[in-house]
N, C-alpha and C positions, 0 to 999 in steps of 0.2 A: 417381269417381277419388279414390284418397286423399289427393289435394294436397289437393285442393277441401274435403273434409271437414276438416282440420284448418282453412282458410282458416275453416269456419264454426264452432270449434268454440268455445264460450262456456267450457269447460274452463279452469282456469289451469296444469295441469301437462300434459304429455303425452310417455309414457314408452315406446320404439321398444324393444324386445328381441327378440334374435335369434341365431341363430348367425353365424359369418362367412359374407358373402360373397350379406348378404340385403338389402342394397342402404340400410343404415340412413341411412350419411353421405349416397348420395343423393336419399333422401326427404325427409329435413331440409335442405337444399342446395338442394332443389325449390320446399320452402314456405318457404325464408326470401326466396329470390328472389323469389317472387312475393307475399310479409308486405310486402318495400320495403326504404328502408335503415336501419330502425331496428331493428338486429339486431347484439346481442353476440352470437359464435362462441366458443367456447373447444372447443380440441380437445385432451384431458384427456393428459397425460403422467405418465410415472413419476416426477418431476419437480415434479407437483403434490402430491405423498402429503404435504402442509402444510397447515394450514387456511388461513394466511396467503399461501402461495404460491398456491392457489387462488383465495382470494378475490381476490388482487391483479391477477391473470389475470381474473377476470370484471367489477373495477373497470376495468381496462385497457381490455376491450372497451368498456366501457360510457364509456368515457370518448370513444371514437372514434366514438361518436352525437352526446354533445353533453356538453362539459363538469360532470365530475363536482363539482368542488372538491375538496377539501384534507380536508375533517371525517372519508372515510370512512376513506382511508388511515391519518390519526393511529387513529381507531380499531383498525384492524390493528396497529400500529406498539405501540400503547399498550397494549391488552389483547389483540391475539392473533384469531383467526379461529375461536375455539371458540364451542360451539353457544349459548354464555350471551351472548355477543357479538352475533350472526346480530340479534335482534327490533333491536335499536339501530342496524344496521349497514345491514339490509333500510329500517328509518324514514329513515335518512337517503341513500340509492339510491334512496327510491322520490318525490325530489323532483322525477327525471326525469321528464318528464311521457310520458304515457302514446300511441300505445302502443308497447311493448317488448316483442323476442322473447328469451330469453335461452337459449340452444344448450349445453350440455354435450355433446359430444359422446364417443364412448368410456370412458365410464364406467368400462367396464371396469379400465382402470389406476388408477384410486383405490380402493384397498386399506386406506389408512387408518381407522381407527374413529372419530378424530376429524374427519375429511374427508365421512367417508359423510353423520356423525350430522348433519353441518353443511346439509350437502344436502338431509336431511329437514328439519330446521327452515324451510330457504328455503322447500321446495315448500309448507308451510303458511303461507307470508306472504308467496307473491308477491304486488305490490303491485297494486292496481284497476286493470284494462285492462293487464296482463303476463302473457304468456306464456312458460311454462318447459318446456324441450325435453330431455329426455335419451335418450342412445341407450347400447343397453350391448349387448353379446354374451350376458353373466352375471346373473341374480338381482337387480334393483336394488335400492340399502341405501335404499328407503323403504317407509315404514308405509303399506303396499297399501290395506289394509282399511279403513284410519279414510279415506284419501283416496278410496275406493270409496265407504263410507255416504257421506260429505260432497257427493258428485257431484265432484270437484276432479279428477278424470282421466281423459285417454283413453289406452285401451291398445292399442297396434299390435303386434301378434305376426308369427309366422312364415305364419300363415294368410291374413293381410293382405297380407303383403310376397309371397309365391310369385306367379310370375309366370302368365296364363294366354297362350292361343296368340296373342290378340293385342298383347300387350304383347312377348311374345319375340319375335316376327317383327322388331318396331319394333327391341328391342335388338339383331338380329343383320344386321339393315341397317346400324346405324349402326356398327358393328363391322367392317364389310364383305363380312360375309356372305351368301353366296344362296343360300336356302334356299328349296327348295317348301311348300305351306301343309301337306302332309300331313306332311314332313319335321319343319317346324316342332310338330307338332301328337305328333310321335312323340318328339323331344326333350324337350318338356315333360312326356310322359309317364314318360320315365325319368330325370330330373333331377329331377322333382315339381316342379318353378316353382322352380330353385335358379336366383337373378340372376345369380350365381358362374359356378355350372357352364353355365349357357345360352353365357356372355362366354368361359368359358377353350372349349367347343365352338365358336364363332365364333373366334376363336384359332387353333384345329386346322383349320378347314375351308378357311380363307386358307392355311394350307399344305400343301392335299389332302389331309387325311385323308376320311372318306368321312360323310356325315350323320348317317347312324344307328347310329354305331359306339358310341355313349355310354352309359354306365349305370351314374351315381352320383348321391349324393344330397353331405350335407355332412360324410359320411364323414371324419374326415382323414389316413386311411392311404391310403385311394381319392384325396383331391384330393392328396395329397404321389405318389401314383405319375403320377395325373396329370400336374401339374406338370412331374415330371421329363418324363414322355414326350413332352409336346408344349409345352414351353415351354424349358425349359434345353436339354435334348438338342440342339433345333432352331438355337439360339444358335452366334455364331460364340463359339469357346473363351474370347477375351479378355474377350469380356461377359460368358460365363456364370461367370469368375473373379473379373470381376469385382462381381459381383451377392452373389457370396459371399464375398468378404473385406468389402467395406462391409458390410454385414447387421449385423457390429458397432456399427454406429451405431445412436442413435436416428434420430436426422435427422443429414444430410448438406448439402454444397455443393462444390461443385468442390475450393479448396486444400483441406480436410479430406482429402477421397476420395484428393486428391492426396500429402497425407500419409502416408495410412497404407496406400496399394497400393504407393507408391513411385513414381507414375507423372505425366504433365502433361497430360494432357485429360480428367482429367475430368468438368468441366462441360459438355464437349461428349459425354460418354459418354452422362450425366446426362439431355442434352437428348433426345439419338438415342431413349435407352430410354421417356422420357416420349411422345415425335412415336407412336413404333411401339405406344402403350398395353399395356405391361409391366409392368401394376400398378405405375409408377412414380409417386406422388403429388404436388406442386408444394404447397408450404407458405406460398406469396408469389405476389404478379402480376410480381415481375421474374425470374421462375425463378432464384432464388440458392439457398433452402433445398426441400429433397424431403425425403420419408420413402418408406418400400417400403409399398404394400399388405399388412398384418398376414397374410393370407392365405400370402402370399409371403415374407415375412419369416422367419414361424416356420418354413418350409420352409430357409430360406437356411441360418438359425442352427442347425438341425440339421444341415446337409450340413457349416457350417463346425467342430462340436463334433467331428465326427468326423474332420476335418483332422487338421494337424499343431500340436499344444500347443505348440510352442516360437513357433511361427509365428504363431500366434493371438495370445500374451501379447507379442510385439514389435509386434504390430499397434495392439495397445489400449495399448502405449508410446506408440507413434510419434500415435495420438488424444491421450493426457494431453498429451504434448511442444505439438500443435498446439494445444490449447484453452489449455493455462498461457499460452503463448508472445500467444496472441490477447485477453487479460485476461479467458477464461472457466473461471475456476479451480474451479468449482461440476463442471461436468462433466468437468475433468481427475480430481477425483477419484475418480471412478469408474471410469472406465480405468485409472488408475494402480491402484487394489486388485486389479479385475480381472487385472492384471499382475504379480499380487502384489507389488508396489512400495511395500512398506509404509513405508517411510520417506517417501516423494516423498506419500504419502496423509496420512499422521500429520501432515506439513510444511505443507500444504496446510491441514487440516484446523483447525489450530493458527493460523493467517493468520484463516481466516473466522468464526473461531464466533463471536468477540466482536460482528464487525458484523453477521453472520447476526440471533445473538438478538437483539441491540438493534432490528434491523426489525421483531420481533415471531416469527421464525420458528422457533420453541422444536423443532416436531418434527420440522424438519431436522437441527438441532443432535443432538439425541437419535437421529436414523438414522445420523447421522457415528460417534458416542458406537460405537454398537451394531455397526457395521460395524466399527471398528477395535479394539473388545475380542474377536473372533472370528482376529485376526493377531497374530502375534508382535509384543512390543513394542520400537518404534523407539523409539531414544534420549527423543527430544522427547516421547512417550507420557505422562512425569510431568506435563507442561506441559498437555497436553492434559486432565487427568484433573482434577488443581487448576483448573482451569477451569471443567471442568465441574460440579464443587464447587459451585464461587463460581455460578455461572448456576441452577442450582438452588435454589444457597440463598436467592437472590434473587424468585425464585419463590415462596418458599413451600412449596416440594417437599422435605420433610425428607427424608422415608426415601433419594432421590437423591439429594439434596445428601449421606448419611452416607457415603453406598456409594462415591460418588468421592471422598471423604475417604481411606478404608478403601485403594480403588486407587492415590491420588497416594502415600500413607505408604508402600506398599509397595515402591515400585518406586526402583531406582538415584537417588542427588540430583547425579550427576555430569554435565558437558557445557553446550555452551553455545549457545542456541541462536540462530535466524537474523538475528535481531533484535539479536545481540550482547549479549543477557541471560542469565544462569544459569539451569541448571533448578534449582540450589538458592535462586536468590531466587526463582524463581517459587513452590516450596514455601513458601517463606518466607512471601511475599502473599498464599497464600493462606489459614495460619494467622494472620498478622493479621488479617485482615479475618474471620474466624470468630470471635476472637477467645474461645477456649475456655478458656485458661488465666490468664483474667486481666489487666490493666492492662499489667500490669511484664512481660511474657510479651507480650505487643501491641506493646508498645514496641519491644520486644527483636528482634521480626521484624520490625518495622516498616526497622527501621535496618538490618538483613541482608539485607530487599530492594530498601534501595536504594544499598547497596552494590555489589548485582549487579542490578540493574538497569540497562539501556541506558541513557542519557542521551537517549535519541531515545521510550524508554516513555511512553505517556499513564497509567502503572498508576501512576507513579512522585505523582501527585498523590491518588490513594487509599490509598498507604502514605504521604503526611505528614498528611493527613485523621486516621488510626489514630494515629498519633504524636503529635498533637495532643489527641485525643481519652482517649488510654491518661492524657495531664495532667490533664484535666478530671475523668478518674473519678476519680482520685488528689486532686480537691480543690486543683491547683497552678494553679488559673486564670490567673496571668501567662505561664506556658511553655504551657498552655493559647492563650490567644489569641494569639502569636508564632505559634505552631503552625498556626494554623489558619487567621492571616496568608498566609504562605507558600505553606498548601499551593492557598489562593482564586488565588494569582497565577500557581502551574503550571496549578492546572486551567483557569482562563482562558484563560492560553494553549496548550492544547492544545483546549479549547474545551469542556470536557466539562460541560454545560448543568447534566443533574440532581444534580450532584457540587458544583458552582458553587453551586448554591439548599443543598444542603444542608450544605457550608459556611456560607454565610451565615446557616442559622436558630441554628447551634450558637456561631457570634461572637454573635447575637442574646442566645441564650440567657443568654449569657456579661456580655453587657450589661445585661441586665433581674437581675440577681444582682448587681450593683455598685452598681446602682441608676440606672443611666443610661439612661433611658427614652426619650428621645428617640431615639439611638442605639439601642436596641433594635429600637424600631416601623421606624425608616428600613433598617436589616437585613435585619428580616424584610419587609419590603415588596417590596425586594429580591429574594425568593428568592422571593416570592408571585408576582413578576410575571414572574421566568425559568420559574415551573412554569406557568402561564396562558398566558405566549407560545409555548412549545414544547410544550405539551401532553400532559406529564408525568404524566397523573392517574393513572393506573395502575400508576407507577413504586414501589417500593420507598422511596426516600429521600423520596419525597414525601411521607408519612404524617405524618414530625418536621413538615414545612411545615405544612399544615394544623392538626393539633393544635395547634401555636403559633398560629397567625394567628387560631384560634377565641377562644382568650386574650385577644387583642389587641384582637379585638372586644368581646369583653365589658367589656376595660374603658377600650372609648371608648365603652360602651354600646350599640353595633351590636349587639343581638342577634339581628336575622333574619340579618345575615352569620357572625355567630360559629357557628348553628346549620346552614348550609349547608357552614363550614368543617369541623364534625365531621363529617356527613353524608360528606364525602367524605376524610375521615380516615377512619374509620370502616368505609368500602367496603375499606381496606386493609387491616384487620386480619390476614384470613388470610395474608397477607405477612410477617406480624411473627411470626419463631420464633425458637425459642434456635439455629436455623444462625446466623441474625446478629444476637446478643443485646443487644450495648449499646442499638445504636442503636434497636432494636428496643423495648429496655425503655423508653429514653427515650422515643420516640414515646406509647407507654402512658400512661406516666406523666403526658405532656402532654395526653394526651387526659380522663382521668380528670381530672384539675386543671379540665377546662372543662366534661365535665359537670357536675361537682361546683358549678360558678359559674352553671351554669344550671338549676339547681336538680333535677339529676336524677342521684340518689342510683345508682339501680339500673344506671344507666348505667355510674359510675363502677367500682361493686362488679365487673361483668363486667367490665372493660377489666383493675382488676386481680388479680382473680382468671388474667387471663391474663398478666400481668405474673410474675404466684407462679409458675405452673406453668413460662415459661423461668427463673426463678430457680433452681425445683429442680434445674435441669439446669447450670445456670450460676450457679454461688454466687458467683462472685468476680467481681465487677461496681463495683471500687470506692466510691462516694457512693450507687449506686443500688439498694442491696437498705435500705439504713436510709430513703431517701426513701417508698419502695413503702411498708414499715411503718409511717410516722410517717404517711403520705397513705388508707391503709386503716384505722386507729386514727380517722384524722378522722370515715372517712365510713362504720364501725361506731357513730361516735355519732349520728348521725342516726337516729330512730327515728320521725318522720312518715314516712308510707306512702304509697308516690308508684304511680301509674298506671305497671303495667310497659309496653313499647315496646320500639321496635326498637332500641332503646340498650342492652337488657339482654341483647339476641341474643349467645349463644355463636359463637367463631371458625365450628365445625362448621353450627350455625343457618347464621350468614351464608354458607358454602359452597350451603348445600342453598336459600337462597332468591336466590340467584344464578341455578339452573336452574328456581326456578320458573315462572318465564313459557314456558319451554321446551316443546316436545310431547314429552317425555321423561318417561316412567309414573318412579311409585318406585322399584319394581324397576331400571329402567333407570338413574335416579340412584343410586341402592345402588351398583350397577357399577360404573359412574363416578366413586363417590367411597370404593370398596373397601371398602363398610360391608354390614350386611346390612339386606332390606329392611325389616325391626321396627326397627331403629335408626333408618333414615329416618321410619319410621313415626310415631317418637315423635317424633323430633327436629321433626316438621312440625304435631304437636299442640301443643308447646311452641309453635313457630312462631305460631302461631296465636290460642294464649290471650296468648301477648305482645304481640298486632298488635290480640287484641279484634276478632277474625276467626271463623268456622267454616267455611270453605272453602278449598281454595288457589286459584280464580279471584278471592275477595275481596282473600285476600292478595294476589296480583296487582296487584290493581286499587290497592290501598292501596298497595303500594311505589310507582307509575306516578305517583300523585296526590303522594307526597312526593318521586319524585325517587330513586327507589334505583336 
């Protein structure tokens, strides 16, 4: 039996593919019931195409085994659910103790490239005594072959699943079927062991059709005629209308259905369809959420396309209207575009993205992006776009951060949006905070958005940050720290943690320049221990933190902590581009200052040789292009010859030894990081003669052992 055989199998991945209706969900549903109850489920939605929203979905389950703690999430939160992520993410999941089955089910719906690759990473580091379950209809996005040589999987196909006579007999009993053993033994003949066709036959035969009338396989214009003949046809009308106006949903519950048919029962519709097994599927043990049988669905959703369009698009209203109305504005959105409701989407869209990304969920954000540049643009569109800017630039993601630059400039600065902000202060913020033209040009926006600026804005304490800041480049240190007074006491109270620390290191900075040192260290300590308590390391503004606090230690003579503080200054580099330059150059700067105190020259030379390259692009940086020169002039006069390391790694270096512990070939990193594979090529020989490596499992091993 194939429960049994998985029950023994020593395998750590084990991968179900098949077409619909070959009994995948319940073969896995069989063995996890009888695994026990230490079994995460995820049952994959369109909804997942995130690596964050996946991953949080399979922490979730695993949480409801036995408490996860807190470490993994912040990791999601911090760096994101990509495949660089996954070895630190699986280390710290796998302190559940063993054993554990972990279910993907439907694969199919993850379409993502970031989502798949994330998935092969797991299947090579499920943890000692875990088992990893997927099921898909489609081609699964893992590396077959290396997990064949390794022995790491079992494969269950359609030859496995097909039913023989005695297994259909069983199924068409419990279906309510009576069937003769010859009968039986003729349907399997012309269904070929389809789980599907044997159940929609059992179907037919409880309403007299005759036993041996059948003869398809997983055809789907045969099971869509099907269908109709002996499933909708047989329905009384209200059902079969209403089987097809829901279809629009992904999943459902009574008021939704209620919602959008116009109707008040039904949950009892709901139930009836589930009691009479109508491929009607239960999502929950209190029957509140269903989804339809995929089988059936796709069948629905074409009879519903062919309806009437006006009908349809008030339907996927009256969905947006119920999910806004219930505080699940993630899935109004999608009904509303579908509605082509591009403002009620754009409005929506413009509410979530800030706290979307801040959870870590960057390729949500960017599917939002992508779905409303394909609609005409809604007013609020600029707002959305400056946004998206600013969220990119924050990343590290130039060429996107330019591109929404390119779209916000382009588009109307008129109107005002929900929040009772301008779209032209919202331009406005978000030329400040790029800060391209300069100090006095920083400034200048700084104060036009927060003029139009709500008074209820948490943005409003990152345009007095910039206004504070545009003094400092300028050399005005008194209107400088007022500045920056101020803008600690809105971000405070609007709460905004990593804005807060990185206030504080720049009053810091500001302190250690006056010469008031005690005052400095109590600053930056400050802002060291909002990044440590909230778990910031991954953040963008944390970069200034650490590069100072490296300082700090050095000169209380702490130097294993000064060299931990670069370390992970350091991991931020590729964060630091001329999208957001000051701050950007200062972090550099401060970094380079602490190589330089820790005796390592080459370290310092890369940090500003990438300091130079955003100057070329950003010349007008106030105090900070003569600092970069006067600090490179130092550390050109160094001419003892220091052991290179991973201090001299180029931004590009640090991208590519990010995916090295990865199961991702060159080639496949080339892709990934839009270069070709001889670029990677070299770039991992450098790697390597830097590290005083000749392999990249040494390099590996060597980042692991320090900490990278």
């Amino acid at each position: 039996m194939l429960v049994e055989r998985l029950l023994r199998s020593a395998e750590p991945v084990t991968a179900v593919v098949a077409p619909p209706g070959y009994g995948k969900t319940t073969l896995l549903a069989q063995w996890a019931e009888r695994f026990g109850p230490r079994v995460a489920w995820i049952s994959c939605e369109r909804s997942d195409n995130d690596p964050v929203a996946l991953w949080t979905g399979i922490i979730d389950a695993l949480d409801r085994i036995a408490p996860v703690g807190d470490q993994a999430r912040a990791l999601l939160a911090v760096f994101g659910g990509g495949v660089d992520v996954v070895p630190g993410l699986v280390a710290t999941l796998s302190k559940l103790p063993a054993p554990v089955l972990v279910v993907l089910d439907h694969l199919e719906s993850i379409t993502s490239p970031q989502c798949r690759t994330s998935i092969a990473e797991f299947a090579f580091r499920v943890p000692d005594g875990w088992q990893l379950a997927v099921s898909s209809r489609d081609a699964l996005p893992l590396p077959l072959s290396r997990l064949r040589v390794g022995r790491r999987i079992v494969e269950v196909g359609v030859d496995q699943l097909a039913m023989g006579s005695e297994e259909a007999a069983a199924l068409l009993r419990l279906a309510g079927a009576e069937v003769s053993a010859a009968e039986t033994d003729e349907l399997v003949r012309r269904t070929e062991g389809w789980p599907a066709g044997l159940y929609l036959a059992a179907l037919a035969i409880q309403s007299g059709s005759p036993a041996t009338g059948f003869s398809f396989t997983g055809d789907d214009r045969l099971v869509d005629d099907y269908l109709h003949t002996e499933l909708l046809t047989r329905l009384p009308r209200g059902q079969a209308e209403f089987l097809v106006k829901t279809s629009l949903l992904d999943r459902m519950n009574g008021p939704l259905c209620d919602a959008v048919v116009g109707g008040k029962q039904s949950a009892r519709m709901l139930e009836e369809l589930e009691r009479r097994n109508l491929l009607v599927v239960p999502l929950d043990r209190h029957g509140e959420w269903y989804r339809y049988h995929h089988l059936l669905r796709d069948l629905l959703r074409a009879d519903l396309r062919r309806g009437d369009p006006d009908l349809v698009r008030a339907m996927h209203t009256r969905a947006a209207d119920w999910y806004e109305a219930n505080g699940l504005a993630e899935a109004a959105i999608e009904h509303a575009d579908a509605a082509a409701d591009t403002e009620r989407a754009t409005r929506l869209v413009l509410e979530l993205m800030q706290p979307v990304w801040a959870s870590g969920r960057v390729d949500t954000v960017r599917a939002w992006l992508q779905l409303l540049d394909k609609r005409p643009r809604a007013p609020q569109y600029t707002a959305v776009a400056a946004h998206g800017a600013l969220i990119f630039a924050l990343l590290g993601r130039v060429r996107e951060a330019e591109r929404w630059v390119g779209v916000a400039e382009s588009l109307p600065v008129t109107g005002t949006l929900s929040d009772g902000s301008t779209v032209a202060a919202t331009l406005a913020y978000m030329r400040a905070n790029l800060g391209r033209a300069g100090p006095a040009a920083m400034r200048t926006d700084s104060v036009l958005a927060l003029e139009g600026l709500s008074s209820a804005s948490p943005f409003r304490a990152t345009m007095l940050h910039c206004e504070a800041l545009s003094w400092m480049l300028e050399g005005d240190h008194e209107r400088a720290d007022a500045g920056f007074t101020h803008a600690y006491d809105v971000a405070t109270g609007f709460d905004i943690l990593p804005l807060t620390a990185l206030i504080l290191v720049e009053q810091s900075l500001l302190a250690f320049e006056q010469d008031e040192q005690a005052a400095a260290d109590a600053l930056l300590k400050r802002a060291v221990d909002i990044v440590d308590t909230g778990r910031f390391d991954g953040y963008w503004t944390s970069a200034l933190v650490f590069a100072s606090a490296a300082q700090a230690a050095v000169r209380r003579g702490e130097m294993r902590a000064a060299r931990q503080y670069v370390r992970r200054a350091a991991a931020l580099r590729p964060l630091l581009t001329y999208a957001l330059p000051a701050v950007s150059v200062q972090a550099l700067l401060e970094l380079a200052r602490a190589y330089l105190t820790l005796v390592d020259p080459d370290g310092a030379r890369a940090v500003l040789e990438q300091a130079q390259n955003i100057l070329r692009r950003r010349p007008d940086l106030g105090t900070l292009p003569a600092a970069v020169r006067k600090l490179r002039t130092r550390v050109d006069q160094i001419t003892v010859a220091a052991a290179a390391g991973a201090s001299s790694l180029t931004t590009a270096e640090l991208r590519l030894v990010q995916l090295l512990p990865t199961h991702l070939s060159f080639p496949e990193i080339a892709d990934r990081l839009y270069v070709s594979p001889n670029t990677i090529k070299s770039q991992a020989k450098s790697v390597y003669r830097k590290l005083g490596v000749s392999s990249r499992g040494q390099a590996v091993k060597l980042m692991a052992e320090w900490g990278m």
